[in-house]
Each structure stands twice: as structure tokens, then as C-alpha cells.
N, C-alpha and C positions, 0 to 999 in steps of 0.2 A: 110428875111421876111420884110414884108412892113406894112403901114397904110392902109387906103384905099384908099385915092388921091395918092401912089404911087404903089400901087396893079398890077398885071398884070388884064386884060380886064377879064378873066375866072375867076380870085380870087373875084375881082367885083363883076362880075355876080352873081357866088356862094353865095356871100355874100347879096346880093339883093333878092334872091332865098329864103335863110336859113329864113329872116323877111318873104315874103310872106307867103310863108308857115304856118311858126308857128301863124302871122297874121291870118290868116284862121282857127285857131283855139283857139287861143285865144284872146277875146275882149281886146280892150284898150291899144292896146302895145305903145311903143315909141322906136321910133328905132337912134340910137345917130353915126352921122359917123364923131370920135374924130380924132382928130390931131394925136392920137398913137395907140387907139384902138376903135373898133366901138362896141355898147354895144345894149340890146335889155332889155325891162322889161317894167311892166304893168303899168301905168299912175298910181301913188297911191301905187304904191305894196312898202314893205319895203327895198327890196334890187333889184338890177339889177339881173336879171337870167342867161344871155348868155354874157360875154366877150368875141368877137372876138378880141385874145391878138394879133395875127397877120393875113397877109395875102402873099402869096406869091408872089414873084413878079415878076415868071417867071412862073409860073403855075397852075394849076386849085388845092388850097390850102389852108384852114383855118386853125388856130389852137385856140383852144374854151376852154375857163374858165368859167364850171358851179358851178352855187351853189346845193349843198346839200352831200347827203353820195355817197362816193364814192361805197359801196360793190351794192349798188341801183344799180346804172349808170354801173357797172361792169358786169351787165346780159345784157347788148347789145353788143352780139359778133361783129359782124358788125363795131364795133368802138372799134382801139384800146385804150382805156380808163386809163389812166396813170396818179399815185398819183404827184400835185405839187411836185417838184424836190427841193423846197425852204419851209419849214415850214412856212407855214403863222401867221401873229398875229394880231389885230386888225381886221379891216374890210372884209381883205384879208381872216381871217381863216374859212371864210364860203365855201369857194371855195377851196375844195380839190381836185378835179382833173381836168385834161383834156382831150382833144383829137381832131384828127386831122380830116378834112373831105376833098375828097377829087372827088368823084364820084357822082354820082346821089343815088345809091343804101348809101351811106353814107349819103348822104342827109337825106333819108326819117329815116334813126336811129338816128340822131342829131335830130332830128323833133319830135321822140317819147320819147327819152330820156330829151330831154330839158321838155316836155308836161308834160311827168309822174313823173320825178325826181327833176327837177330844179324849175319850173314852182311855184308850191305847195311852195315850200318854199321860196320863195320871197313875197310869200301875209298872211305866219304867223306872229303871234304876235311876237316882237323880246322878 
């Protein structure tokens, strides 16, 4: 797995793809493409929503750290949806799970799950 300047062209893409989208539906976003990971969240909002933790670097592959409850984000079958492997503490314990996207059809349940589950909880009070 990669950044995104070392990404395969597809991972890229994908990743350009996941911001539009969620852009389109929600105002104000910033979208960050970091030296390790590329991050997505609301100008203003208290926390980042969407950690793209990787990208792959030989195929069409994200692997995505949102904020909020996992058991939430867990009614999108569509995405296999997998508790952090590390106990988080600090900043990190807001982000309990992950998962990976890989497809078009994966696209658009990253798109609703980040909307309905992650989204919200980056613009609560902490």
C-alpha cells in the first residue's frame, strides 16, 4: 500500500472519485493529499471524517479510517467494515473502524456510510 503520489493511476482515481462525490453532498469539504495519507473533512468541522490510511499501488484500492460507531457503519453490507486491529487512544479513539473500497458499487456505500455515520460526527461538539 501506498500514499497518493505513489498510488497506482486507479487508486488515484478512486480516490479523487470518493472527494467528488461525498463533495456533492456535502458543503465545505477540504480534501488533504498528505505525504502518508490523504484525509477529507468539513472546513470548520471538529474532527476529520474520512482517513484514506492507504492506497494501493497496484490496483484499484482504498483502505478508509472513519469516525464514529462502528455497530452504525456495520449495516453497510456492501463494505466489509472491520474494527481497528490496534486500540486507539487519543485522537485516534474516535476512529473505530475500517474498510476497504474497491469497485464502483463500493464507492457509492463509502459515500453513504461516510454521509450518514462519519459525517455527523465530525461537526459535534467534542
Amino acid at each position: 500500500m501506498a500514499d497518493h503520489s505513489g498510488a497506482s493511476p486507479e487508486s488515484k482515481n478512486l480516490c479523487e472519485r470518493l472527494f467528488r462525490a461525498l463533495n456533492q453532498r456535502i458543503p465545505n469539504l477540504e480534501y488533504r493529499k498528505g505525504a502518508n495519507k490523504c484525509s477529507i473533512g468539513v472546513i470548520g468541522g471538529r474532527k476529520i471524517f474520512a482517513w484514506i490510511n492507504s492506497h494501493s499501488s497496484r490496483k484499484s484500492r482504498l483502505n478508509i479510517w472513519f469516525l464514529g460507531n462502528l455497530d452504525q457503519a456495520s449495516r453497510f453490507r456492501g463494505l466489509s467494515v472491520q474494527a481497528r486491529k490496534t486500540a486507539a487512544s487519543g485522537s485516534w479513539a474516535d476512529y473505530e473502524g475500517s474498510f476497504s473500497v474497491d469497485n464502483d458499487e463500493q464507492l457509492a456505500d463509502a459515500v453513504e456510510l461516510l454521509v450518514s455515520v462519519s459525517y455527523p460526527e465530525s461537526i459535534q461538539p467534542a
